[in-house]
N, C-alpha and C positions, 0 to 999 in steps of 0.2 A: 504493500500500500504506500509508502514512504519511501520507494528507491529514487534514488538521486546520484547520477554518476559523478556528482560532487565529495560526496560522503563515503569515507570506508564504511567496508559490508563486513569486513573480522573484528570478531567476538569484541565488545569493549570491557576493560577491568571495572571491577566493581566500584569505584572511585569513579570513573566519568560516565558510568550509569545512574550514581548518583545528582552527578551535574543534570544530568538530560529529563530525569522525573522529577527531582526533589527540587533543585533548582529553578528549572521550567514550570514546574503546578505553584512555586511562588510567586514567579514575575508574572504569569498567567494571572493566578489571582489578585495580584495587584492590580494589573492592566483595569480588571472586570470592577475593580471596586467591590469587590464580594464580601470583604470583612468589614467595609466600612457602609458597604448599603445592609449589612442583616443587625450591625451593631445600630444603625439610625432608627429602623423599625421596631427595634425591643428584640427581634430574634436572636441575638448571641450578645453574651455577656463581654466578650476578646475586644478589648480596645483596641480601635484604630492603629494608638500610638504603637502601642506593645507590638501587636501582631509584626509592624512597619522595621521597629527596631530587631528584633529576634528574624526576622527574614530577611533582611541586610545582613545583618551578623553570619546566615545560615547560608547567602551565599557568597560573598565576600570570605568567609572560611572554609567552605569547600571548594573556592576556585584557587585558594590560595594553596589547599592540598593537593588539586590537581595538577599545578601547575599554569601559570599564569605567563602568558606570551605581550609583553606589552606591544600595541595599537597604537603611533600617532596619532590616528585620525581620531582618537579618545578625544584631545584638546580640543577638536571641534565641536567635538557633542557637549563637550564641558563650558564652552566661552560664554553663550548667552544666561544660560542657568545659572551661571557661578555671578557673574554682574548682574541679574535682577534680584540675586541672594544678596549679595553685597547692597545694592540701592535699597532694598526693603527691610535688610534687618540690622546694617550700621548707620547707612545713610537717613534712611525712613524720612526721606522727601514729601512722599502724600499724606494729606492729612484726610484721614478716615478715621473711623470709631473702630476698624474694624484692623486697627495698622498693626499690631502686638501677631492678630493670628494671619495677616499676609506675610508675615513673619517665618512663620511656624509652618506654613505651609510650604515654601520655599524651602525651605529645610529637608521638610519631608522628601519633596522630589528629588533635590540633591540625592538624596542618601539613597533613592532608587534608581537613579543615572550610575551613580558608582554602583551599586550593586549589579544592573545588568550591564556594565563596561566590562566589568568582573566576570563576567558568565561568560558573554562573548569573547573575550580573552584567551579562554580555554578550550582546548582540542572540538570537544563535543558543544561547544556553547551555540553552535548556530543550531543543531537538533534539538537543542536544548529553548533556544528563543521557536523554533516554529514548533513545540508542543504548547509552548504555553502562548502563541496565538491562536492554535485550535480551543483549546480549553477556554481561553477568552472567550471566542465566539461564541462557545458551548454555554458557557455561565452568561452571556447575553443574552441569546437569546431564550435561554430556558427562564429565567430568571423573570423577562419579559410575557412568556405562554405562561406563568405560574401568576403572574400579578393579572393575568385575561382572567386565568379563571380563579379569580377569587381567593387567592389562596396568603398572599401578603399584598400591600399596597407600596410601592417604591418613590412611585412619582410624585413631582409638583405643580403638575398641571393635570388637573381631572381631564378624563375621556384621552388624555396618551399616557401609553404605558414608555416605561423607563426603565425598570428592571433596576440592579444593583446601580446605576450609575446614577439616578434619582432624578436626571434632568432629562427629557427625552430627544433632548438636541444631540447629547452624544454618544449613545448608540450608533447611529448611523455610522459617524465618523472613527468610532473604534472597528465598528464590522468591516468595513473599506480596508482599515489600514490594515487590520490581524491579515485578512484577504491576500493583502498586498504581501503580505509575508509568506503566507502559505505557495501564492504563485511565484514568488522568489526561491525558496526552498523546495520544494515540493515537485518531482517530475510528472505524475501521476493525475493527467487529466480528468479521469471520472472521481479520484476523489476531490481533487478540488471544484470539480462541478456540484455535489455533493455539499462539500462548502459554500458555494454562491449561493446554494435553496435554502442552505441553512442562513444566511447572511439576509438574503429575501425576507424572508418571514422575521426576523428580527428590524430590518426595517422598516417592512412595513407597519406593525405594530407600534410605532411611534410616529405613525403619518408623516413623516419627515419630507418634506417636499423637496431641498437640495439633495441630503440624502439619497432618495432615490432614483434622482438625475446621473451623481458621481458612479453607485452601484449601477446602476444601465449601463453607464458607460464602458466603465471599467469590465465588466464580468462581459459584455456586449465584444467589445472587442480582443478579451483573450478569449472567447468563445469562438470568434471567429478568424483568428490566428491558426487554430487548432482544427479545425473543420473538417478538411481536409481527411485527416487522419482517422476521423472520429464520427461519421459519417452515421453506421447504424447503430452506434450507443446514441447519439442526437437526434435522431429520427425516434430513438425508444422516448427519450425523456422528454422530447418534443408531444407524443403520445400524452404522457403522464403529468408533463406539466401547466399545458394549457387548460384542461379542465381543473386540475388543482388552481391555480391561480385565480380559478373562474369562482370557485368554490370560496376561497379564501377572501375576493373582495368583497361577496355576500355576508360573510362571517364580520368585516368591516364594517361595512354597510352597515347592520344590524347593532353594531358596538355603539355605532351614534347615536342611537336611538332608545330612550327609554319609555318606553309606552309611549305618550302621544307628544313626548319633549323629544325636540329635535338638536343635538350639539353640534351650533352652527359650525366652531370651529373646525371641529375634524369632520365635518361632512364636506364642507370646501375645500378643506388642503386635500380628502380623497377622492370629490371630484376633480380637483385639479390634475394631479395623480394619474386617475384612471384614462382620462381622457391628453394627457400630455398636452396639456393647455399651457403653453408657459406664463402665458400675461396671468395666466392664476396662480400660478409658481411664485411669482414674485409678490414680496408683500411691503406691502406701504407703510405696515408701522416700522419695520427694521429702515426702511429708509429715512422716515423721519428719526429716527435711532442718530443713524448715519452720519444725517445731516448736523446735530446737534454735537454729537463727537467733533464734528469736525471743525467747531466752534472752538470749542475746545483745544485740540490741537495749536488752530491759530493764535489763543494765547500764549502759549509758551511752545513753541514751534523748534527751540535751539533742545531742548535737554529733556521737556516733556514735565509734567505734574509729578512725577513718582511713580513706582511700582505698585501696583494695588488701585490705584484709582480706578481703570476700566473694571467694568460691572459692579463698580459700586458709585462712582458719581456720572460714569457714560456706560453705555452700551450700544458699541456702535455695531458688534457682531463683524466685524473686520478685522482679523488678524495685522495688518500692517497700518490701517489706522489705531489699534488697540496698543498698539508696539508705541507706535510715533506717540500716542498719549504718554504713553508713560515712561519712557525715556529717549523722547527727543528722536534727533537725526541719527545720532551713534548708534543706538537701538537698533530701529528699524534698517541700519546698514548692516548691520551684525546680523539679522535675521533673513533679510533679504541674501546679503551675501553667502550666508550658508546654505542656504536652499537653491542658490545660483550655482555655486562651486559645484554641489551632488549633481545639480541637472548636467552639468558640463560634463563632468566626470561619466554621468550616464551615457550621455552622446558620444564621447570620445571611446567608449569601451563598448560599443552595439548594444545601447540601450540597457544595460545591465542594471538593472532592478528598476526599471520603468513603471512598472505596474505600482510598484510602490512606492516611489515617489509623487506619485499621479495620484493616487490616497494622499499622499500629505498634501501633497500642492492644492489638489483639487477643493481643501474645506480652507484655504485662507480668504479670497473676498469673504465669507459667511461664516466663518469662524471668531469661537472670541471664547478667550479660556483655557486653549485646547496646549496651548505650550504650559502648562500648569499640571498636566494631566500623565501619569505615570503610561500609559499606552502610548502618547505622542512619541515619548523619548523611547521607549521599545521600540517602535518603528524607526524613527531618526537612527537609533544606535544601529540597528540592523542592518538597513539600506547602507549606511557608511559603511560599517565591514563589510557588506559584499562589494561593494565600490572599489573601497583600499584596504585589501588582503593583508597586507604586507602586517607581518606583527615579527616581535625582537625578542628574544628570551634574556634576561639579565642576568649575570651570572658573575659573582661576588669571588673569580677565581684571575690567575696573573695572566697572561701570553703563554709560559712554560709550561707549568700546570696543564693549560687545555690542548695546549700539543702533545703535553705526552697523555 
């Protein structure tokens, strides 16, 4: 199911089997937010924090027992994280009520960029990052079909489900990216088609209307890369998937609907949806959002309000106006430039992890938050190492020594 003529096929030691389950069902779980959506609704007593610390610790020390290959390209994943840590917990420029825990969250993610740096690093680390994007996915959308039916409530907005992530804005945007992982890693066409249905169905339960422009796209054209090849497994699931789909928007349908109350929201974002209407796609309060940010901006245009400001006194839902808010020009060159450098890199080496960068690229206009979010920087850190392989073992011995 998982052959990849990237990856050795002999036995692995017990040690970087370790790495590929134990390590991977962490960052997995992190990704998903699974300990921090059951601890919000009362379901698990496991603090946030704790879990956060003791799962760093768990792989940061077994990567360190497996052996650890230092990554360059580590520094890039670390530049912007590390200065909007430094702007929000020495500097604390923005003035919020809310400025102690942009703090503390910044923190948080740190210590989960080093942790999956840490993974990645090692022999088995990239087996290791695409289990625990399957398992994302998995704890998505399940997570999502369990808050359908009645079974815990996640969300913050009635009538869309949200699953362990609590907002139903990011879903989509973790399903894309895990996605974008698994078609990086993964040679095995029908399982990853597999995955797009699973991805489907988690989108769609959060009527996400970008969302499910990016997925079209994305699963639309590695489907059709692959065609060729794959000819009477597509014709099968072509079979089985159109009336399932057909099925599945009536089951929407009906979600709107509570006896004779109609919820306008999500009856329009699934009309719009259904019928690929895009002037319905787009929505007029994010622009006025937008617009307002961008007021913003204008005041302090050199260096930006602070860290933390966006989605607490703008919401512009724009990753690179969200950036420019809150630390200026440097910022947003820092963030633009690194997602410039990967696309470069991408181009220069036949598109190598295209799929996945096309997840991240694809949610910045409509994005806001998302570089905050332990899944963003599992993808980022990914894409980079398959970019620039290139890693260095250190070794605390003379010239002599290693010759003989």
């Amino acid at each position: 199911m998982f052959a990849d003529a990237t990856l050795p096929k002999t036995p692995e030691p017990f040690l970087q089997r370790l790495i590929i389950w134990v390590c991977g069902t962490i960052l997995g779980l992190l990704a998903a937010d699974v300990v921090i959506g059951l601890y919000n609704v009362g379901l698990s007593p496991l603090k946030p924090s704790l879990f956060t610390l003791a799962a760093v610790a768990s792989c940061v020390g077994l990567s360190l027992l497996s052996g650890i290959k230092f990554a360059p390209v580590s520094f890039l994943i670390l530049l912007l994280p590390s200065v909007r840590l430094f702007d929000a917990a020495l500097l604390s420029r923005s003035v919020t009520t809310l400025q102690g825990q942009v703090g503390m969250d910044h923190l948080r993610v740190m210590l989960v960029i080093v942790a999956t740096l840490a993974v990645l690093s090692t022999n088995p680390g990239m087996r290791a990052v695409r289990w625990a994007a399957i398992l994302a996915m998995l704890m998505t959308t399940g997570s999502e079909i369990a808050e359908m039916m009645g079974l815990a409530k996640f969300t913050s907005i009635d009538g869309r489900y949200a699953g362990f992530n609590s907002h139903p804005n990011f879903p989509p945007v973790l399903l894309c990216e895990m996605l974008g992982i698994c078609f990086a890693l993964c040679r095995n066409f029908k399982f990853n088609c597999v995955l797009i249905a699973i991805a489907f169905v988690g989108v769609a339960l959060t009527y996400g209307r970008s969302g499910f422009v990016v997925l079209v796209l994305m699963a639309g054209v590695y489907i059709l890369m692959n065609a060729r090849k794959n000819l009477p497994f597509l014709a099968l699931m072509a079979a089985i998937s159109i009336p399932a789909v057909g099925v599945g928007f009536a089951i929407l349908q009906s979600q709107t609907e509570q006896g004779i109350v109609k919820d306008k929201n999500t009856s329009e974002r699934l009309e719009a949806i259904y019928e690929l209407d895009f002037e319905k796609l787009k929505s007029p309060e994010r622009a006025k959002d937008l617009a307002d940010a961008w007021e913003g901006v204008m005041q302090k245009p050199l260096l930006g309000h602070g860290t933390g400001v966006s989605g607490v006194l703008w919401a512009p839902h724009n990753e690179y106006v969200s950036l420019w808010l809150e630390m200026g020009i440097p910022g947003l060159l820092l963030f633009v430039g690194t997602l410039g450098l990967m696309v470069f890199r991408s181009i220069t080496t036949g598109g190598r992890a295209g799929y996945l960068l096309f997840a991240i690229i694809a949610y910045t206009p409509a994005g806001q938050g998302r570089i905050e979010m332990p899944h963003y920087y599992l993808a980022l850190a990914t894409a980079a190492f398959i970019l620039w392989p290139e890693r260095y073992r250190i070794a605390l011995t003379s010239p002599e020594q290693s010759l003989a």
